[in-house]
C-alpha positions as semicolon CSV with decimal commas, in nm:
position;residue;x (nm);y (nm);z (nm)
1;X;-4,886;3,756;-4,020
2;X;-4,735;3,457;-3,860
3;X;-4,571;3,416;-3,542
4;X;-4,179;3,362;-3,497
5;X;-4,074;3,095;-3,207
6;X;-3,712;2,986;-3,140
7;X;-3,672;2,608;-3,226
8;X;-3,520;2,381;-2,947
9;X;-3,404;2,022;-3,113
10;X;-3,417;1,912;-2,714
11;X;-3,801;1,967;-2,743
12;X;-3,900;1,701;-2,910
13;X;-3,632;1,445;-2,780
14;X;-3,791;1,501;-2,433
15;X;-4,170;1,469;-2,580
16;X;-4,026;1,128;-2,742
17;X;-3,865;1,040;-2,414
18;X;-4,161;1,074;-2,229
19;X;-4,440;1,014;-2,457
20;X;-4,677;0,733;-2,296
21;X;-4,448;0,647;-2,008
22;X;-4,716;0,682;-1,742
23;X;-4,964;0,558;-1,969
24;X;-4,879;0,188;-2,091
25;X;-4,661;-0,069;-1,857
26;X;-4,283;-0,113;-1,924
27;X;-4,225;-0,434;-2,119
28;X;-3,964;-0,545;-2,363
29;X;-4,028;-0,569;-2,743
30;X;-3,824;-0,629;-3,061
31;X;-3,737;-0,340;-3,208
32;X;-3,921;-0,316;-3,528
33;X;-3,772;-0,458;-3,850
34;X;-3,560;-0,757;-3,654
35;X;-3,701;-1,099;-3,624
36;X;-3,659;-1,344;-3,367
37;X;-3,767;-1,724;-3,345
38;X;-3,839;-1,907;-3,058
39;X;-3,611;-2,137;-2,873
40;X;-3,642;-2,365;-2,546
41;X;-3,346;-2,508;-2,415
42;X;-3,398;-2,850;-2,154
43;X;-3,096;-3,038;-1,994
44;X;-3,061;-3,356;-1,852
45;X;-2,738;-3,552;-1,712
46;X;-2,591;-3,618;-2,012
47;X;-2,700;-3,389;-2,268
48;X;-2,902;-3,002;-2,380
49;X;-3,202;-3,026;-2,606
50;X;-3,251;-2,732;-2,803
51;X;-3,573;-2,660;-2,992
52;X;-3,635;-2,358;-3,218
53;X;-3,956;-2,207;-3,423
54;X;-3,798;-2,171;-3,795
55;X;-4,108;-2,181;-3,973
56;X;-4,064;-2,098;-4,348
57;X;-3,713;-2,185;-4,390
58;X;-3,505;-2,486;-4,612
59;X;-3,287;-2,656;-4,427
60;X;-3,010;-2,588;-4,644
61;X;-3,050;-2,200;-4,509
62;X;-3,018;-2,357;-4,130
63;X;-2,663;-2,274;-3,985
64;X;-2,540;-2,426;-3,649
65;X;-2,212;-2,361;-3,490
66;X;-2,081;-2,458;-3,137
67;X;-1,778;-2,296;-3,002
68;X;-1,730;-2,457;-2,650
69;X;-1,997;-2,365;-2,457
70;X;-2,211;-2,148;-2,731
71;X;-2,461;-2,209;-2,962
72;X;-2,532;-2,031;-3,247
73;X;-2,821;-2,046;-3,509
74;X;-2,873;-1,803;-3,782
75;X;-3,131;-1,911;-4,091
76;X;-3,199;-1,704;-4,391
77;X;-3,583;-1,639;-4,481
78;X;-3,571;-1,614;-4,854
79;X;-3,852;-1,404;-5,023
80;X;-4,113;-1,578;-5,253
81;X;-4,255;-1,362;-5,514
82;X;-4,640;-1,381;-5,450
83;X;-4,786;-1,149;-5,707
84;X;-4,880;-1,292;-6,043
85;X;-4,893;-1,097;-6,348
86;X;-5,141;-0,769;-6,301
87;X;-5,161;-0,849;-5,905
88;X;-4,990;-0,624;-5,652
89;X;-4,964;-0,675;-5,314
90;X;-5,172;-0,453;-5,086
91;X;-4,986;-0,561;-4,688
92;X;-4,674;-0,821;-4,676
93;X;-4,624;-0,860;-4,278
94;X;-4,387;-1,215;-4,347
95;X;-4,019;-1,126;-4,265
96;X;-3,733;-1,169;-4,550
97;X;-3,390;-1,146;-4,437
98;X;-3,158;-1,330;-4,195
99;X;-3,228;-1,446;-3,831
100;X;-2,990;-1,502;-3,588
101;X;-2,963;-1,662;-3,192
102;X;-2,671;-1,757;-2,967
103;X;-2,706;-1,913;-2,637
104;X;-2,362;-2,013;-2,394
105;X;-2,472;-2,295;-2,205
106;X;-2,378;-2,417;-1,854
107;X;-2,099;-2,711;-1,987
108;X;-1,923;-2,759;-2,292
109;X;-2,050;-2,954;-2,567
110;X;-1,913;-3,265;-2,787
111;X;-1,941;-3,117;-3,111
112;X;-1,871;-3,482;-3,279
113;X;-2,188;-3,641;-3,074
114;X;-2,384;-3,363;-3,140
115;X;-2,716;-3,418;-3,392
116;X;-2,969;-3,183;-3,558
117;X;-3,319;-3,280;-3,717
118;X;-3,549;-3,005;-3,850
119;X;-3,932;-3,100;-3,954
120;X;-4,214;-2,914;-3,965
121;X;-4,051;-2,598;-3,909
122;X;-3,879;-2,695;-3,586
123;X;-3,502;-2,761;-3,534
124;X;-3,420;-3,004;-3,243
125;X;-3,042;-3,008;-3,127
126;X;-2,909;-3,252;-2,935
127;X;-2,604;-3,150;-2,780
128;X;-2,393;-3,374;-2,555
129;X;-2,178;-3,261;-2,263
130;X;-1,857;-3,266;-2,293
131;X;-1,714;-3,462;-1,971
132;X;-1,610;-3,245;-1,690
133;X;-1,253;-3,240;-1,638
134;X;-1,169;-3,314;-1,303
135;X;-0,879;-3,119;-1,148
136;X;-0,568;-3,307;-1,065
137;X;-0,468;-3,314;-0,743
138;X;-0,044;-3,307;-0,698
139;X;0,101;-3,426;-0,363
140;X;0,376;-3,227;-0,254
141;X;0,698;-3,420;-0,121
């Protein structure tokens, strides 16, 4: 004969909660399914260097737009069909799909000075500031 017990759906939200939390160290990780790519971002006086990881990508899939003082890059990762005829594919851990990262940056940027080169699966920005406007100052009579 088997046993009856009441279900609780709070159960096993709480054993999810919980599960491992005094076990492992708290540190952040993607969430699984969304890619990222790497970036560093350098300044000097006059202008931001930006440098991101897109391995795998054309350069036609690159897209770069500034709005003032933000970046943004999104790429699309198009899938390659691998398996030949009577082949299947056993594990595929290579990402397909689209890829996106926006940065706002200290100053402004010139979007007309601005330049882009991509090789070897890196994209390097070069992104001028945009001259500070100084404040005018009014005398009062």
């Amino acid at each position: 004969m088997a046993s009856i017990t009441r279900y609780n759906p709070f159960d096993e939200a709480f054993d999810d909660l919980f599960r491992g939390f005094f076990v492992r160290p708290v540190s952040y990780e993607a969430p699984a399914g969304v890619a990222q790519f790497r970036v560093d971002v350098s300044e000097n006086d006059k202008s931001y260097l930006l440098r991101a990881e897109i391995p795998g990508v054309n350069k036609e899939d690159i897209s770069v737009s500034i709005d003032g003082d933000t970046v943004a890059i999104s790429a699309e990762v198009k899938s390659e069909k691998d398996a030949k005829n009577g082949e299947r594919v056993l594990r595929s851990e290579r990402y397909y799909g689209k890829v996106y990262r926006a940065f706002t940056l200290g100053q402004a940027v010139d979007e007309s000075g601005t330049s882009a080169k991509y090789a070897n699966g890196v994209l390097e920005l070069t992104l001028p500031k945009k001259a500070a406007v100084q404040a005018k100052r009014i005398t009062i009579q």
